[in-house]
N, C-alpha and C positions, 0 to 999 in steps of 0.2 A: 354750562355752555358746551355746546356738540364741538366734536374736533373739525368739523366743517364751518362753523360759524367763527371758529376760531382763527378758520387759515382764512374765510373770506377778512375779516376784523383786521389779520395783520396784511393782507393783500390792501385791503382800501387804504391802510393808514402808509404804506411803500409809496401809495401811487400820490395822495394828497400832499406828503413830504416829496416828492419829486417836483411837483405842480409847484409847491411853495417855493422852492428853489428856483425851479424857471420864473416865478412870478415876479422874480426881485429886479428891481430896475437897473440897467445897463452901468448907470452913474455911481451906483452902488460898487457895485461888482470894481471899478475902474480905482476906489481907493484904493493907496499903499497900505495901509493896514490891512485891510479885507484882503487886499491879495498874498501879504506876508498871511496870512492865519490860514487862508486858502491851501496856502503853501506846506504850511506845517503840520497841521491837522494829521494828513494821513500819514507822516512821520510818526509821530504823535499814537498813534493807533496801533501800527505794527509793532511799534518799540513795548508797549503796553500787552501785547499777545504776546509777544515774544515772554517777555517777563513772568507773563501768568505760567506758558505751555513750560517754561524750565524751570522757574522757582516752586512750583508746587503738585501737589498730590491731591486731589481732593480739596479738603479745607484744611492742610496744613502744609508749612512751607520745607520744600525739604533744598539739599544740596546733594547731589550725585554727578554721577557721568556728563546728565544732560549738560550742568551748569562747566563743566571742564571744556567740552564742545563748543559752547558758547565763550568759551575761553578763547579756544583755538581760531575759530571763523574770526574773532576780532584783532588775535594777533595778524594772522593773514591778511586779511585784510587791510590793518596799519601798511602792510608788506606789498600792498598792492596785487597781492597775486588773482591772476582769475578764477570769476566765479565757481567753475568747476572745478576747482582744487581746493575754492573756500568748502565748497560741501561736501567736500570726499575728504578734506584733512578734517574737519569735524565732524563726520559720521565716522571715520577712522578713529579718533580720538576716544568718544567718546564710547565705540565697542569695544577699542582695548582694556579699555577700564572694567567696561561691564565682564569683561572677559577676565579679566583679574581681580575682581575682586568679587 
């Protein structure tokens, strides 16, 4: 398969999953469940990237700096501090470390 055939293949299959989504009826969409899972989903998703991009290396799992980082933005965060502190005290964290060790 050509690398044009490939990008048209995952363009049609974007547009047909969109179409599928607007095709669902109004009544649908309007449950408390569908809207709870609606809800959730994309929580669901970042928290899952999140976990890949610091738990691992390739295909194995490591713990370093990243996972301390991730430490820090959650303590902060319990702390209510704003966003731009959550990501400078863990980008801060996490290069003291690399810087130390």
């Amino acid at each position: 398969m050509s690398v044009w055939a490939a990008i048209l293949a995952a363009g049609l299959g974007c547009y047909l999953l969109k179409l599928a989504g607007l095709s669902v009826p109004a009544a649908v969409l309007e449950r408390p469940v569908v809207r709870r899972v609606a809800d959730l989903i994309p929580v669901a998703l970042l928290a899952a990237l999140v976990a890949v991009q610091v738990f691992t290396e390739g295909q194995r799992l490591v713990l370093d700096a990243r996972a301390a980082g991730l430490g820090a933005a959650v303590v902060l965060l319990l702390l209510r501090a704003p966003f731009l502190v959550v990501v400078l005290g863990s980008a801060a964290t996490a290069a003291l470390l690399r810087l130390w060790a």
